[in-house]
PAFI-390160 format. One line per 3 residues: number of its first residue (from 1); their letters; for each residue x, y, z of C-alpha. Coordinates in steps of 0.25 Angstrom, whole numbers, plus 5000, padded with zeros to 4 digits. Last residue first. Example, Ala and Ser with C-alpha at 12.3 -4.5 7.8 and 13.67 -1.06 7.14 Angstrom:
2> SA> 5055 4996 5029  5049 4982 5031
//
This chain:
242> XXX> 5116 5268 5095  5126 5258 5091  5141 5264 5090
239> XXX> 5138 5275 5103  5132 5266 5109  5139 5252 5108
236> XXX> 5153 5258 5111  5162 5270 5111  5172 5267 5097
233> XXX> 5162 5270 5086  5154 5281 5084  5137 5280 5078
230> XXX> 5134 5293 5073  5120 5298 5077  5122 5313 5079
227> XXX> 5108 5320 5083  5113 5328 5094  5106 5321 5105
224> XXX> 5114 5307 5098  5127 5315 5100  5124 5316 5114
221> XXX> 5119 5303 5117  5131 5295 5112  5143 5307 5117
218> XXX> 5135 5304 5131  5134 5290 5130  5150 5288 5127
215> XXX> 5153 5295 5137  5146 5291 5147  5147 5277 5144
212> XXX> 5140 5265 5138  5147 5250 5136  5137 5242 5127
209> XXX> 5140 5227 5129  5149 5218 5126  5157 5218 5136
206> XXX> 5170 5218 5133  5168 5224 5120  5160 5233 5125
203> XXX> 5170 5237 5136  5180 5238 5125  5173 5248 5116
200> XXX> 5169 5258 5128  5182 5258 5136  5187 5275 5129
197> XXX> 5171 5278 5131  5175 5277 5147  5184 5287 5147
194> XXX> 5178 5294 5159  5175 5310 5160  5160 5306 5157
191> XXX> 5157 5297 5166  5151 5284 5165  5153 5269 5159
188> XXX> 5140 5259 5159  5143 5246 5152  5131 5238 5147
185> XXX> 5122 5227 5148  5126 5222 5163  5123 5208 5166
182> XXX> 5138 5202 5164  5145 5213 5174  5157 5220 5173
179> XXX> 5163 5229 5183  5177 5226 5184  5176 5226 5168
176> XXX> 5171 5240 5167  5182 5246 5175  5192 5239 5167
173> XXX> 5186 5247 5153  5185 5261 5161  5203 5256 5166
170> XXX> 5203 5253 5151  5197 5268 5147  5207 5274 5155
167> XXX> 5204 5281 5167  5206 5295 5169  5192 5303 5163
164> XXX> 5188 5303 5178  5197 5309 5183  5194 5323 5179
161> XXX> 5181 5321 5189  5189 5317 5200  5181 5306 5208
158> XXX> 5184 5294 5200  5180 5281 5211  5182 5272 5197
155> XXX> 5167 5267 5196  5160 5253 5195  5150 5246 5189
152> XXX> 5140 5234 5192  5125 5229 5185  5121 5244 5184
149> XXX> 5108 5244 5182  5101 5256 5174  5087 5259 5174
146> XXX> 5091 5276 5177  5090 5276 5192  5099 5265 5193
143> XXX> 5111 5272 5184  5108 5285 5192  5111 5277 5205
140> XXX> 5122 5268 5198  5129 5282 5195  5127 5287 5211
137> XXX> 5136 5275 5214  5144 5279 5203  5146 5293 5207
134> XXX> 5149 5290 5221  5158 5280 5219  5167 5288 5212
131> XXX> 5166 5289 5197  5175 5283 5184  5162 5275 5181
128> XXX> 5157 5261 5178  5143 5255 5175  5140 5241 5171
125> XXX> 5127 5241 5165  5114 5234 5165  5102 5243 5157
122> XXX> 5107 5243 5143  5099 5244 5132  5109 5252 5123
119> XXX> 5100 5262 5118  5097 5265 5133  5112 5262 5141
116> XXX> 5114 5275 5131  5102 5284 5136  5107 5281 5150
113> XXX> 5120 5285 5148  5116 5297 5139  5107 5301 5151
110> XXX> 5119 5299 5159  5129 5308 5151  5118 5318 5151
107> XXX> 5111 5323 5136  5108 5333 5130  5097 5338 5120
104> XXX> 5098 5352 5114  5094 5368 5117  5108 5370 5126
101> XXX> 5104 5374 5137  5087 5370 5139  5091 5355 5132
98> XXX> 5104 5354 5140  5097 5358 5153  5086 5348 5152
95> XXX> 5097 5338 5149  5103 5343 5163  5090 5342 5169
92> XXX> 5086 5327 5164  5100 5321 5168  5097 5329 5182
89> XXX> 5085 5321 5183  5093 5308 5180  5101 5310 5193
86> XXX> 5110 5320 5199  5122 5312 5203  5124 5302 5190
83> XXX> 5121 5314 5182  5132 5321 5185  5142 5310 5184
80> XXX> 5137 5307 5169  5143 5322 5166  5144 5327 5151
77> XXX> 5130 5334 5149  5130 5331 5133  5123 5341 5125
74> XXX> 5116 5342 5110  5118 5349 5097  5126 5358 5103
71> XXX> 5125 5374 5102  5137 5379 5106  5132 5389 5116
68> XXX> 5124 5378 5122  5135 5371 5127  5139 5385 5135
65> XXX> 5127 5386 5142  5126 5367 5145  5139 5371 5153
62> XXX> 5133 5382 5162  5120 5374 5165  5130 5363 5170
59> XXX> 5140 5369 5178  5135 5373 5191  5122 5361 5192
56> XXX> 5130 5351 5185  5144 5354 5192  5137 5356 5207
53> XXX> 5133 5341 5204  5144 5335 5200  5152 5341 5209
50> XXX> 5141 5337 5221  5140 5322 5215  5155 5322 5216
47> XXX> 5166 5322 5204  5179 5329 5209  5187 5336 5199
44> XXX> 5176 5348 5200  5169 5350 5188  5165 5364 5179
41> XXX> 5154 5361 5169  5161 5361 5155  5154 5363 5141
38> XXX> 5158 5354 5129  5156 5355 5114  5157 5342 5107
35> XXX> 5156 5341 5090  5148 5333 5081  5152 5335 5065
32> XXX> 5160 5321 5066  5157 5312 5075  5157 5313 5090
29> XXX> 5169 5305 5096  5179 5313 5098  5174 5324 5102
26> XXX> 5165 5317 5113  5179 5310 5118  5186 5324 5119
23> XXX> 5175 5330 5126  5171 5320 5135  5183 5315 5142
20> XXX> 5189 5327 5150  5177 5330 5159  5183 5338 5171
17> XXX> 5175 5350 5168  5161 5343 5169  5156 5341 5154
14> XXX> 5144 5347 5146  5145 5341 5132  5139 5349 5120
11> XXX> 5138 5340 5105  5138 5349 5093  5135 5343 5080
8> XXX> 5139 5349 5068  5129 5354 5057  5132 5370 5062
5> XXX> 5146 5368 5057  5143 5363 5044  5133 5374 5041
2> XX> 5141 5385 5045  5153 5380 5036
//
C-alpha cells in the first residue's frame, strides 16, 4: 500500500484565489496515478498590474511553503497575467523560487506558453484574452520581447478576476474568428481562469493550425517536468503530439 502511494505523481498548482478553472480541469485531465495539489495566493476581484503585483510578492513565497509540504513532483505557478506585467526576469525568479521551495522544476504559465509555441514551431499568432486593455497591451509587449508576433488579437475588457472564467467556450471560439488572419501559424489563448481549453478542437479544425492556451500549456509542461509522458486526447495538437 506504501509503495503504491509513493509511485503516484503529484503535480502542485499555485493559483490567485479567484481561479475557479484550473483545478477541476487539471483533475480531470491528468492520467491515472498523477494527482493536482493547489495552494492559493489571496486576489482582489479587480485584475491591475498593482494587484497583480502586490499578490506575487505577498502571496507567492507563502503558497510555494505549503506546496512543498506535500512533496510534488513538480510546480505550476498558475497566473499568465502576472508574468505579462513583471517581465521575463520575473518568470526566471519565480522558477528560482520553486526549485529553492519546493526542491523540483516548475514552470510559469508563460514560460509553458513559450516553451509550447517552441515544439510547435510557431512564431505568428493570433492572440486573444478575456483582459482589459491594459493587460493585453502589456501581453503583446512581453509577446514582442520574447520572438513572437502577433499578426492581430483582441481581448474581452474583463476586469474582475472571478469573471474571467465566465464566457462560454463558443463566445472564446467567436472571439478567435473576428480576429483571424491567413499569415498567423497559430492561435494564442491566455489566462488561466478562462475556458479556453473547452474551444481548442474546433478552432483547430477551423483553422488548421495548432491552437495553444494557458491552460492547456501549463497542464503540458507541467506534467512533462514531472516525467509523465502521456499523450491526452480532447485539448489539441500539443498536448496529443508532443
Amino acid at each position: 500500500m506504501r509503495g503504491d502511494f509513493e509511485k503516484r505523481t503529484r503535480l502542485g498548482v499555485v493559483l490567485p484565489s479567484v481561479n475557479t478553472v484550473v483545478e477541476p480541469w487539471f483533475s480531470r485531465m491528468v492520467p491515472n496515478g498523477v494527482s493536482v495539489h493547489a495552494a492559493r495566493m489571496l486576489l482582489a476581484d479587480e485584475i491591475s498590474a498593482e494587484a497583480l503585483t502586490r499578490m506575487d510578492a505577498e502571496e507567492g513565497a507563502r503558497a510555494l511553503r505549503q506546496l512543498a509540504s506535500c512533496r510534488p513532483h513538480a510546480v505550476a505557478y498558475c497566473c499568465t497575467a502576472s508574468s505579462i506585467v513583471a517581465g521575463a526576469g520575473h518568470d526566471d525568479d519565480l522558477m528560482a523560487g520553486i526549485r529553492e521551495t519546493c526542491g523540483v522544476p516548475g514552470t510559469t504559465a508563460t514560460r509553458a506558453i513559450l516553451e509550447a509555441l517552441r515544439v510547435l514551431e510557431c512564431t505568428r499568432v493570433i492572440e486573444v484574452s478575456p483582459y482589459t486593455e491594459e493587460i493585453d497591451r502589456a501581453e503583446r509587449r512581453f509577446l514582442a520581447a520574447a520572438g513572437i508576433t502577433v499578426v492581430a488579437g483582441g481581448c474581452m475588457g474583463i476586469g474582475d478576476g472571478f469573471l474571467l472564467a465566465s464566457p462560454e467556450p463558443e463566445e472564446i471560439r467567436r472571439l478567435a474568428h473576428r480576429h483571424w488572419q491567413h499569415d498567423a501559424d497559430a492561435v494564442l489563448i491566455t489566462c488561466l481562469n478562462f475556458r479556453s481549453h473547452e474551444a481548442i478542437e474546433a478552432l483547430e479544425k477551423d483553422f488548421n493550425m495548432p491552437v495553444v492556451t494557458s491552460t492547456q500549456a501549463v497542464l503540458w509542461r507541467v506534467l512533462r517536468l514531472a516525467g509523465v509522458t502521456d499523450r491526452l486526447d480532447g485539448c489539441g495538437r500539443l498536448l496529443r503530439e508532443h
